[in-house]
MMTF fields as JSON, N, C-alpha, C and O atoms, coordinates in Angstrom:
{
  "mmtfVersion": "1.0.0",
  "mmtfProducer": "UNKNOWN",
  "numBonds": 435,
  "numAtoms": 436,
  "numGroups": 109,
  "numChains": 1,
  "numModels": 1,
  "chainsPerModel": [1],
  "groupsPerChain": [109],
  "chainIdList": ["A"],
  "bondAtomList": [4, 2, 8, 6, 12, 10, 16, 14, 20, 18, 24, 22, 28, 26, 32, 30, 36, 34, 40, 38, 44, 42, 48, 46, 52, 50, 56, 54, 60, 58, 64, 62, 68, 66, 72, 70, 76, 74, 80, 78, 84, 82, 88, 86, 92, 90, 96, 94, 100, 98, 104, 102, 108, 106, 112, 110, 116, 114, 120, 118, 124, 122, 128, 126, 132, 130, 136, 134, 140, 138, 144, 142, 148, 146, 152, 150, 156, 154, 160, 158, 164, 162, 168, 166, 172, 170, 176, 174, 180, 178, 184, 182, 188, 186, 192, 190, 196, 194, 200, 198, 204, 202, 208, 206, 212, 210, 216, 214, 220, 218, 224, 222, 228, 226, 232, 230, 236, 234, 240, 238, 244, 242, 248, 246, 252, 250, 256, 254, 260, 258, 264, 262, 268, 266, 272, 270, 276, 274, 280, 278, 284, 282, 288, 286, 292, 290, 296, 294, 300, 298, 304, 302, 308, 306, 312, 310, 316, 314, 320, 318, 324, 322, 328, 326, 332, 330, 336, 334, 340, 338, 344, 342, 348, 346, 352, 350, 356, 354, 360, 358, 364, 362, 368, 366, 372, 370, 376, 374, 380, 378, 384, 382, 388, 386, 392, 390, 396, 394, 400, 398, 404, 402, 408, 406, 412, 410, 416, 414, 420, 418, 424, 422, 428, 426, 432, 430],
  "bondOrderList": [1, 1, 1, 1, 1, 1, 1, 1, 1, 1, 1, 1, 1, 1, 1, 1, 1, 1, 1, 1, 1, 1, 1, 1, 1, 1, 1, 1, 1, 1, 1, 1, 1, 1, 1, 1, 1, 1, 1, 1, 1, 1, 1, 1, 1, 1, 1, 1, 1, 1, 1, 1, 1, 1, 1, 1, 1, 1, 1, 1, 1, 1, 1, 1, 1, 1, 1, 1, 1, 1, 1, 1, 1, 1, 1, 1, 1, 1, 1, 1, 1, 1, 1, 1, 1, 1, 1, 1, 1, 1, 1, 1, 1, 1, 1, 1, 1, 1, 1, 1, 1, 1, 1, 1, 1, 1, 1, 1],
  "groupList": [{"groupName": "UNK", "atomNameList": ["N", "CA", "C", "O"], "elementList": ["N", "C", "C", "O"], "formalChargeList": [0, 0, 0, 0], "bondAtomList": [1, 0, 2, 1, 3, 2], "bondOrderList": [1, 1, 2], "singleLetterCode": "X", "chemCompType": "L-PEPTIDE LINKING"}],
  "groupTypeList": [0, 0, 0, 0, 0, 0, 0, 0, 0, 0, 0, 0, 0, 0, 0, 0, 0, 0, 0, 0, 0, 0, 0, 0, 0, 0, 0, 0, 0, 0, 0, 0, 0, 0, 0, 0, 0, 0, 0, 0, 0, 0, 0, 0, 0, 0, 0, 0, 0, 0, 0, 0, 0, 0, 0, 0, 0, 0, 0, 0, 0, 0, 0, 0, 0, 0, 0, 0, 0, 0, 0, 0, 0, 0, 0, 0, 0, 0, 0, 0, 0, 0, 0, 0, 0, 0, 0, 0, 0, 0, 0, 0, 0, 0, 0, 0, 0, 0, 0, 0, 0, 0, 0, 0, 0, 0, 0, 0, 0],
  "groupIdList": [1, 2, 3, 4, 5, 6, 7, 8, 9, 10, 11, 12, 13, 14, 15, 16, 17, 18, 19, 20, 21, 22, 23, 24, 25, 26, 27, 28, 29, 30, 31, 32, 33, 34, 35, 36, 37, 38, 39, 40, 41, 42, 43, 44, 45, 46, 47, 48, 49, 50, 51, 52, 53, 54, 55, 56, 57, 58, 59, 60, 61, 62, 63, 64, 65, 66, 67, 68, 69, 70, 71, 72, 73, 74, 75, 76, 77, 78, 79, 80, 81, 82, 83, 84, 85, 86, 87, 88, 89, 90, 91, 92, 93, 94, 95, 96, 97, 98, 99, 100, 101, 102, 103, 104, 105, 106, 107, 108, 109],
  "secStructList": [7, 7, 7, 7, 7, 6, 6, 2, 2, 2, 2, 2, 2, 7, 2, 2, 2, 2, 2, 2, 2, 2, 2, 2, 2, 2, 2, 2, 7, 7, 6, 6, 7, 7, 3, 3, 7, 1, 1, 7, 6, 6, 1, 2, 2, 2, 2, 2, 2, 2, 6, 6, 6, 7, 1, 7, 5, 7, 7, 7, 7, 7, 7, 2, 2, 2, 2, 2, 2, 2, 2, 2, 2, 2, 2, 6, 6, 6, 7, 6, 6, 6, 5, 7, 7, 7, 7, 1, 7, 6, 6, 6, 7, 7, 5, 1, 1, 1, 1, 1, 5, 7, 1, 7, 7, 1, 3, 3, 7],
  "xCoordList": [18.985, 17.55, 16.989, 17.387, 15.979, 15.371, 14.027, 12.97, 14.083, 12.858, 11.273, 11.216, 10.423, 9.412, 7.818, 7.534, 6.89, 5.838, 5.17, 5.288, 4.258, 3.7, 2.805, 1.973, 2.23, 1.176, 2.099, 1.746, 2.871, 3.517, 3.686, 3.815, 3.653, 3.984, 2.062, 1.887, 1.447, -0.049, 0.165, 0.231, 0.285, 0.164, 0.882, 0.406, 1.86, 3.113, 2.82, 3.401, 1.798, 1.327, -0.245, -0.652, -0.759, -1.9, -1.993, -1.875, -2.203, -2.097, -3.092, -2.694, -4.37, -5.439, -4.98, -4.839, -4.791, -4.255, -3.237, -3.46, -1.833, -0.954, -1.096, -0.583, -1.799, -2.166, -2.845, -2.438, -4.078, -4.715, -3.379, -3.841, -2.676, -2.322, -1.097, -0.911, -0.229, -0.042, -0.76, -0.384, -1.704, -2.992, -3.226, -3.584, -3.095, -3.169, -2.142, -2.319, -1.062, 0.301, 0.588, 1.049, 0.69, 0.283, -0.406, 0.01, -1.588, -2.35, -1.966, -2.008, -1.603, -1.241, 0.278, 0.483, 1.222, 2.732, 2.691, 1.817, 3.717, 3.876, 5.227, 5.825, 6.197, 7.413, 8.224, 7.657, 9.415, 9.854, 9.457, 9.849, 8.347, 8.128, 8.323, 8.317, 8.45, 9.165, 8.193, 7.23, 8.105, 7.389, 8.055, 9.215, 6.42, 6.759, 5.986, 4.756, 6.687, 5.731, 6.234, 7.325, 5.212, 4.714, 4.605, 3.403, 5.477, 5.26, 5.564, 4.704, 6.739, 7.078, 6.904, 6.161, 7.441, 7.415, 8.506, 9.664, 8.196, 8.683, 9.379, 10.372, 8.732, 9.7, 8.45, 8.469, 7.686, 7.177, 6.655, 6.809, 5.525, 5.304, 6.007, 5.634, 6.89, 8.233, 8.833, 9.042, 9.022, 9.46, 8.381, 8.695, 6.986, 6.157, 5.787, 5.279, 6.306, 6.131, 7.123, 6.841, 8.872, 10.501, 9.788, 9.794, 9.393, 8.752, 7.857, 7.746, 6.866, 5.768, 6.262, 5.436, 7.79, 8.687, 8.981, 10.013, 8.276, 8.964, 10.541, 11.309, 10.848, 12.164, 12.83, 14.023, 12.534, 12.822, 11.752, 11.108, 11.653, 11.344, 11.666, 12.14, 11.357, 11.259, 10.992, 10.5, 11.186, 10.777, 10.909, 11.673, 9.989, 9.937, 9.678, 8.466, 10.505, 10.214, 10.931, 12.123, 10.031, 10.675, 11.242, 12.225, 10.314, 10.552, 12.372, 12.494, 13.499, 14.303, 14.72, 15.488, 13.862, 13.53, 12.695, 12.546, 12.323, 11.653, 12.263, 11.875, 12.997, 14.095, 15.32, 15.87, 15.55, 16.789, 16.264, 17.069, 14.931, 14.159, 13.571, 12.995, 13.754, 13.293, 14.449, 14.755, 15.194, 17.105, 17.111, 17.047, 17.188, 17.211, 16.376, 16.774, 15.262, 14.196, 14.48, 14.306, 14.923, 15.13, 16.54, 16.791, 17.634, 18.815, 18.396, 18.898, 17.305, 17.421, 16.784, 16.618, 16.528, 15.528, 16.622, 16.143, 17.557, 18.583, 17.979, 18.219, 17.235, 16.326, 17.204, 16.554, 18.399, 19.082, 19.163, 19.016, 19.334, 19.73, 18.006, 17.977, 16.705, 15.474, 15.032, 14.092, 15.448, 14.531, 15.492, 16.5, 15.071, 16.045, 15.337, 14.351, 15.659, 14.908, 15.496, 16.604, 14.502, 14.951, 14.835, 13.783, 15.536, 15.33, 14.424, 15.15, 13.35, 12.626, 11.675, 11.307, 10.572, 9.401, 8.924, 9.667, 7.656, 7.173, 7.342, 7.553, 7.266, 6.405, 8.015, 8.335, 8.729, 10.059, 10.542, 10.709, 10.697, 10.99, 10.964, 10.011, 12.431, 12.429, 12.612, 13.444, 11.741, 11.544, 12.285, 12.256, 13.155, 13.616, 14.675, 14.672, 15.91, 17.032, 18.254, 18.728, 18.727, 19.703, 19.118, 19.721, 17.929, 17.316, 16.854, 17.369, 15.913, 15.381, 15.353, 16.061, 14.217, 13.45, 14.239, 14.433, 14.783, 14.649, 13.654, 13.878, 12.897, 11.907, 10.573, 10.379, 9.271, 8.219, 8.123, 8.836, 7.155, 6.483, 5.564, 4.719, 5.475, 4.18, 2.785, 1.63, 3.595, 2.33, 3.173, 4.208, 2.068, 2.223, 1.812, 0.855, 2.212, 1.541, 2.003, 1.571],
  "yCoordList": [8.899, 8.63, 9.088, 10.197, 8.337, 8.51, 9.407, 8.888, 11.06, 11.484, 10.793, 10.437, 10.802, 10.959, 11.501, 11.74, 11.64, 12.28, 11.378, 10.2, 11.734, 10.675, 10.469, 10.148, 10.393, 9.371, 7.924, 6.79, 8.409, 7.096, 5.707, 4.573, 6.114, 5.471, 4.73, 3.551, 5.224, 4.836, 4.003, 2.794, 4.4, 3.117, 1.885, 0.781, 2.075, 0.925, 0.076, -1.002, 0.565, -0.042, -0.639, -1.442, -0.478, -0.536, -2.374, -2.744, -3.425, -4.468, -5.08, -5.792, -4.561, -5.196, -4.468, -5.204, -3.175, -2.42, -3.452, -4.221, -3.479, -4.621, -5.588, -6.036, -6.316, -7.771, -7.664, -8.179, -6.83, -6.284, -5.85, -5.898, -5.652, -4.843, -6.216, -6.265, -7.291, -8.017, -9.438, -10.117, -9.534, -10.639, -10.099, -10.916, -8.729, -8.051, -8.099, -8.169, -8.065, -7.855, -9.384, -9.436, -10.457, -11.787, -12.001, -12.568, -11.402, -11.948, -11.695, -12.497, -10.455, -9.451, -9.726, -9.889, -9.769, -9.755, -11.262, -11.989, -11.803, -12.596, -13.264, -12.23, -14.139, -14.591, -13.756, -14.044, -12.841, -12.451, -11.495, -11.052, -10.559, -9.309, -8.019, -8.04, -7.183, -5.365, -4.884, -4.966, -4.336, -3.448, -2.104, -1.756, -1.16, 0.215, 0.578, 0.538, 0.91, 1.647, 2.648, 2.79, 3.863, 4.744, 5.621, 5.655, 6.689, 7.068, 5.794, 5.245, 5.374, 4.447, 4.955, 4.358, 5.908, 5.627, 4.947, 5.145, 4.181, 3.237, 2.232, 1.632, 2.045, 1.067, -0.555, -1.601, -0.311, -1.651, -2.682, -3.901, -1.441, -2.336, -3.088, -4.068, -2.429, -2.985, -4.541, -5.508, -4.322, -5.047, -6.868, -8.049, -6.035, -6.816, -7.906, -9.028, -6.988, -7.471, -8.096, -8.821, -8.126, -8.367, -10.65, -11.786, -9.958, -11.475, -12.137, -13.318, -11.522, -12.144, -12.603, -13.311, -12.466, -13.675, -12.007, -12.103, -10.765, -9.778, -10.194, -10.465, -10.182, -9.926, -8.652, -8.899, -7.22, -6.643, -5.159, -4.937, -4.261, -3.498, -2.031, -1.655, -1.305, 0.015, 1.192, 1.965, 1.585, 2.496, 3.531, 4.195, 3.987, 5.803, 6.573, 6.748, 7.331, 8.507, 9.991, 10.203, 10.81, 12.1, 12.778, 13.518, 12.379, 12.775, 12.762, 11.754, 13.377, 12.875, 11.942, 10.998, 12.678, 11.858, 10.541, 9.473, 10.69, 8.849, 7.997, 6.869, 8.502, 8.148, 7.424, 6.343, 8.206, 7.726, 6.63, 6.04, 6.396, 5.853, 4.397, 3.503, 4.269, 2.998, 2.5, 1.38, 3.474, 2.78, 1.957, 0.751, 2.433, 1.59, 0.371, -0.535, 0.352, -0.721, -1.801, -3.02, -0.992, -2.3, -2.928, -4.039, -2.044, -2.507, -3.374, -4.498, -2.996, -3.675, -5.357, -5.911, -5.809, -7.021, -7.252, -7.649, -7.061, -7.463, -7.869, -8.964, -6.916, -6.794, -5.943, -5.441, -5.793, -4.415, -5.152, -4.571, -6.2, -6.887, -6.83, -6.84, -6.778, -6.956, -5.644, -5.481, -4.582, -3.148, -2.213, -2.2, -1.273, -0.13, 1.113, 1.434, 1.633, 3.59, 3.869, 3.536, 4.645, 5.932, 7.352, 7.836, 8.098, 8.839, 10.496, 11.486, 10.588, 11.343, 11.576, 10.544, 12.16, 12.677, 12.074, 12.195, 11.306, 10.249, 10.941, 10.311, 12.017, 12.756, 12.523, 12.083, 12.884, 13.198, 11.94, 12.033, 10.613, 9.657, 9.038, 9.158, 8.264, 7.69, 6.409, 5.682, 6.099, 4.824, 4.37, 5.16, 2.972, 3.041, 2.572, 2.516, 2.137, 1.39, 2.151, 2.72, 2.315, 2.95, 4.396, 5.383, 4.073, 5.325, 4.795, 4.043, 5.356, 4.891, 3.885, 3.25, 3.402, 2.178, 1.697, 2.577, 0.377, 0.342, -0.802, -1.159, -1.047, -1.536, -1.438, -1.078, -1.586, -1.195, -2.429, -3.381, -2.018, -2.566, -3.43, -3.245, -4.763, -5.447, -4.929, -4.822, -4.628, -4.227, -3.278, -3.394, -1.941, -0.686, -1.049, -1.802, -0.751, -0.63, 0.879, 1.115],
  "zCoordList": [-14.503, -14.574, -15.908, -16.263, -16.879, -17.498, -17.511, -17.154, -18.016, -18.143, -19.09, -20.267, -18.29, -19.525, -19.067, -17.894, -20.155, -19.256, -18.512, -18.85, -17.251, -16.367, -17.043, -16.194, -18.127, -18.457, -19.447, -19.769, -19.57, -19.997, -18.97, -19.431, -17.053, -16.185, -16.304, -16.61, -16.147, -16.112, -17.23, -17.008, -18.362, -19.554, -19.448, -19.713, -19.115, -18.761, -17.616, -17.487, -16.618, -15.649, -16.004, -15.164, -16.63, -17.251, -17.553, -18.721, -16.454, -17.13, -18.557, -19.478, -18.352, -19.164, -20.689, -21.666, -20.791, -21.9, -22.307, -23.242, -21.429, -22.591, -22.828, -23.853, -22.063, -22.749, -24.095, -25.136, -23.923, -25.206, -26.14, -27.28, -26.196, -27.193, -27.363, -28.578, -26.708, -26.968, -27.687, -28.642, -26.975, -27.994, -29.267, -30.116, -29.675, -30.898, -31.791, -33.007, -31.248, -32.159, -32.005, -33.146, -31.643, -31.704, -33.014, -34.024, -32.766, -33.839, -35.345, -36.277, -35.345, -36.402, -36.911, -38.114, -36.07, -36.741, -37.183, -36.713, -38.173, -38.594, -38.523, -38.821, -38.375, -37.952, -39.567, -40.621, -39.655, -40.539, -40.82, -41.9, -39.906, -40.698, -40.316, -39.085, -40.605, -40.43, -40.117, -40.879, -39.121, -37.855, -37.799, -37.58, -38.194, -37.926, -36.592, -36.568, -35.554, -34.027, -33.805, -33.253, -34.371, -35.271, -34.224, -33.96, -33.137, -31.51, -30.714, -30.026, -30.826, -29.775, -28.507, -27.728, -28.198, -26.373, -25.807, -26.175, -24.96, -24.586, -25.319, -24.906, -26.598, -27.156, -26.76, -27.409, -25.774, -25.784, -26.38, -26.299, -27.454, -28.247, -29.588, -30.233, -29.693, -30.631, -30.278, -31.011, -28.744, -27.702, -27.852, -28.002, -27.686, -28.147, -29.478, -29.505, -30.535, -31.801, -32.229, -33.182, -31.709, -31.734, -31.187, -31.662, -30.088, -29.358, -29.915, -29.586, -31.021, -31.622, -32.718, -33.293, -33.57, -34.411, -35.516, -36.18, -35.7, -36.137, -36.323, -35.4, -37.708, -38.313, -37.944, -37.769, -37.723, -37.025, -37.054, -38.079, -35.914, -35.636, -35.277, -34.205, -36.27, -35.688, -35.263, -36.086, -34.144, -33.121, -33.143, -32.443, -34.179, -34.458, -33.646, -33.523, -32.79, -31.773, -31.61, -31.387, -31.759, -32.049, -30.748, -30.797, -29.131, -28.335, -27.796, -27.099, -27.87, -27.411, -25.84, -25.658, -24.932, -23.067, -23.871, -23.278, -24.881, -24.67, -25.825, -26.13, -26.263, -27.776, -26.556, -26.766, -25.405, -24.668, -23.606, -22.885, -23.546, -22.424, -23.412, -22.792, -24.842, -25.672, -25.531, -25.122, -25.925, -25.905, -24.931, -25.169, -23.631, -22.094, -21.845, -21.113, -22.433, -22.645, -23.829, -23.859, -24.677, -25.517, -25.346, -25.812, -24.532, -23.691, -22.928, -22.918, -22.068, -21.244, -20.753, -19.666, -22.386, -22.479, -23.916, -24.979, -23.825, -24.906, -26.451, -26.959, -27.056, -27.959, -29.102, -30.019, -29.088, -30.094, -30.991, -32.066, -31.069, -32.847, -33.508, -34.739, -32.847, -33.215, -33.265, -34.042, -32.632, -32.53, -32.51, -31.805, -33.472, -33.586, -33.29, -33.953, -32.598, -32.143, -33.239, -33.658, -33.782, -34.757, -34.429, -34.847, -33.858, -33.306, -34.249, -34.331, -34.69, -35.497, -35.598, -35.037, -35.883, -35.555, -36.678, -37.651, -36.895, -38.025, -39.331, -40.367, -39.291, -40.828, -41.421, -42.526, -40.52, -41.167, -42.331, -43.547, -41.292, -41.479, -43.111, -43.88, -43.451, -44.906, -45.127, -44.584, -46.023, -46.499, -47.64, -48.584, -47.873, -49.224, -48.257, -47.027, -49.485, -49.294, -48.837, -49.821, -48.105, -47.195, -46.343, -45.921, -46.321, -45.283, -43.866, -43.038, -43.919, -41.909, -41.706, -40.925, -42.619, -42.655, -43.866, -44.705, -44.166, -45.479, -46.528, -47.685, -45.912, -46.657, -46.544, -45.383, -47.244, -46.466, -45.371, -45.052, -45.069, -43.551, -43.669, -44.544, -42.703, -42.808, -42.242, -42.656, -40.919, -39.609, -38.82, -38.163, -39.225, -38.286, -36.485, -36.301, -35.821, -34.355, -33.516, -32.388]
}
């Protein structure tokens, strides 16, 4: 079983919140472009933006219970070639050519 905190279960259940936040990343991502989600969580909205034509996405999370709980989510909607967990706390995180990320980003979420 996957730990995480219970307000993550309220958000994830939250229908009007994800639609909102899908009609948004819709609007916003562009087919081909690099997605930073900046406290993934879940991984959803990555998940979200991978589907909105995002070239690829990644899922900055420092928490390790929700670093192993994006893994399973983005396993489990066969999304690994589109979204990568990075397992790290944002501040840490490097930008540039053979680091975290390696290029900048179009659209943060």
């Amino acid at each position: 079983t996957l730990a995480a905190p219970s307000y993550h279960f309220d958000m994830l259940q939250d229908l009007d919140r994800n639609r909102a936040y899908r009609l948004g990343i819709e609007a916003a991502v562009e087919e081909g472009d690099l997605v930073l989600d900046i406290g993934a969580g879940s991984g959803i909205l990555s998940l979200l933006a991978h589907k909105a034509g995002a070239e690829h996405c990644f899922a900055i999370e420092g928490d390790p219970a929700l670093q192993a709980a994006a893994r399973a989510v983005v396993r489990a909607n066969a999304a690994e070639e589109g979204v990568t967990v990075v397992p790290k706390h944002s501040t840490t995180v490097k930008c540039g050519f053979g680091d975290d990320v390696p290029y900048p980003a179009h659209a943060l979420v």
